[in-house]
N, C-alpha and C positions, 0 to 999 in steps of 0.2 A: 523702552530701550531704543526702537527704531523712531523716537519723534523727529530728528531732523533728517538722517540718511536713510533708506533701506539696501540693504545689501543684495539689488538685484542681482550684479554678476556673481556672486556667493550664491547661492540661490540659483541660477539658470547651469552651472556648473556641477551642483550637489544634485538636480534631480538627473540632470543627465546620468550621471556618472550610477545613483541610486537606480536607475531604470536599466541600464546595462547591467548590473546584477541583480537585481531584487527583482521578482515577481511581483505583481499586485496581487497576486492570490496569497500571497506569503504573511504572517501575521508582524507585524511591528513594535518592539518598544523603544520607545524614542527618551533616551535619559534628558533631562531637562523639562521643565513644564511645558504647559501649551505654547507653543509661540507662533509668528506668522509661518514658518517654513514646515508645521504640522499642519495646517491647513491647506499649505500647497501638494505637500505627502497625499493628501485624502481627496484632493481636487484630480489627483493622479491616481483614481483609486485603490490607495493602500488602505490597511486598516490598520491604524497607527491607537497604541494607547500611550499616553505620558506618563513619565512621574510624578511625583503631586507637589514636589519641590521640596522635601525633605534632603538633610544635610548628609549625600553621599560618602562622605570622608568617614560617618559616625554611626550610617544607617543602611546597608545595602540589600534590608531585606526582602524589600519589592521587585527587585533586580534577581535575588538569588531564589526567589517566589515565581515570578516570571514562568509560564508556558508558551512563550511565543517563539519564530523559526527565526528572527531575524532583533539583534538590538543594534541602535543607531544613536551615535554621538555627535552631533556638529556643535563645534566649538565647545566643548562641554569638560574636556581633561584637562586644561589649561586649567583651570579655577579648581580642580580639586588638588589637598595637600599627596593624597596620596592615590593617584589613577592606577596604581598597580592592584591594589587591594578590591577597587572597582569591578576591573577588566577583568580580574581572575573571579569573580564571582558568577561571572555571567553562564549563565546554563545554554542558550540559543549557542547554534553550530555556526553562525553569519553573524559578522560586525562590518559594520561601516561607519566611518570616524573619521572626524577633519576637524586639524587644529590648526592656531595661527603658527606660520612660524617664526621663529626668530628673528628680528632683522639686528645686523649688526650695526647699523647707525641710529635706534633706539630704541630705550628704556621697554621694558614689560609695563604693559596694560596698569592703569588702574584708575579706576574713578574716584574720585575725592568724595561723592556723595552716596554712593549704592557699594556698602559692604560688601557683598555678595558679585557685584562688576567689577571684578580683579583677579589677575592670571597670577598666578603664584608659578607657573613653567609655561615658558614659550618654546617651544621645542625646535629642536632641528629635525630634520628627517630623519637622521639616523638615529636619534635619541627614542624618535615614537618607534619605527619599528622595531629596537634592540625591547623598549616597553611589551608592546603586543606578542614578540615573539617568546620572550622569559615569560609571561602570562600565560604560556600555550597557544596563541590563533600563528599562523603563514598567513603569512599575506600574498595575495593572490594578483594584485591590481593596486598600482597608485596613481595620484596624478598629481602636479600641483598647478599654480595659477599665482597671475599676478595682480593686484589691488590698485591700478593709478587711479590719484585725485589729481584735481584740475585745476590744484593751485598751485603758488610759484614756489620755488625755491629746491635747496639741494635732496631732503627727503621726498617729496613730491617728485622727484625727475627720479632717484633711484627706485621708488614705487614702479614706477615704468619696467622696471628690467631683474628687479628682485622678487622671487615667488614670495609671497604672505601665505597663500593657504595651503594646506595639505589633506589629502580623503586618499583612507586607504580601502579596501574590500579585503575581509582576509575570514579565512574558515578556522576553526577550532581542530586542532589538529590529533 
């Protein structure tokens, strides 16, 4: 998935933000499999477990199984049909969650090659948190952030001044 980018500033943003509320002593499940940004979770030391990459939308028993104080979404609601059914399962009293968001000059995500690399909801902000809040969690803290690349032209310059990402912290209420 990261072969030609890595999404440092994604990444230096999400642990910041993860480190202002989350404890390292606090347990972790990190929906999505292993990926780079679980390793920088545990480099910071959390105790993060994944999911094994079974199809959320169909299977939320590992989630609704779960003994942990804290579960953690980055990028991960986008790609399910239905994140409400998700979110409501979650038993831990702590989520932290960042999706892309929307931009109005284009199209939703999808990779022509990797089924599975494709956002079925690009959200806007007020869409995730009206989501989280119908689910049960307040949200407590958000922040967002913007994505510039360094090439030419009209999307690349609105990249500069339009947020892309969003991370909420929010309790179970």
């Amino acid at each position: 998935m990261y072969e030609k980018t890595f999404p440092n500033k994604r990444f230096k943003h999400t642990i910041q933000f993860l480190k202002k509320h989350i404890s390292s002593s606090e347990t972790i499940l990190d929906l999505g499999v292993i990926n780079p940004f679980t390793k920088i979770m545990q480099e910071h030391g959390y105790k993060v477990e994944n999911t094994k990459g079974e199809d959320l939308d169909l299977d939320s028993s590992f989630i609704e199984n779960s003994k942990v104080d804290v579960v953690t979404a980055f990028e991960i609601f986008e790609h399910l049909l239905s994140p409400f059914t998700v979110i409501k399962s979650i038993k831990a009293d702590k989520l932290v969650a960042s999706v892309p968001l929307k931009l109005w000059f284009s199209s939703a995500y999808r990779s022509k090659t990797d089924m599975l690399d494709r956002h079925y909801h690009e959200f806007e902000d007020w869409q995730f948190d009206w989501l989280l809040e119908k689910a049960g969690w307040k949200i407590i803290d958000r922040q967002k952030w913007t994505n510039p690349t360094k090439k030419l032209g009209i999307r690349p310059i609105l990249r500069w001044f339009t947020p892309r990402y969003y991370i909420v912290y929010a309790e179970r209420v």
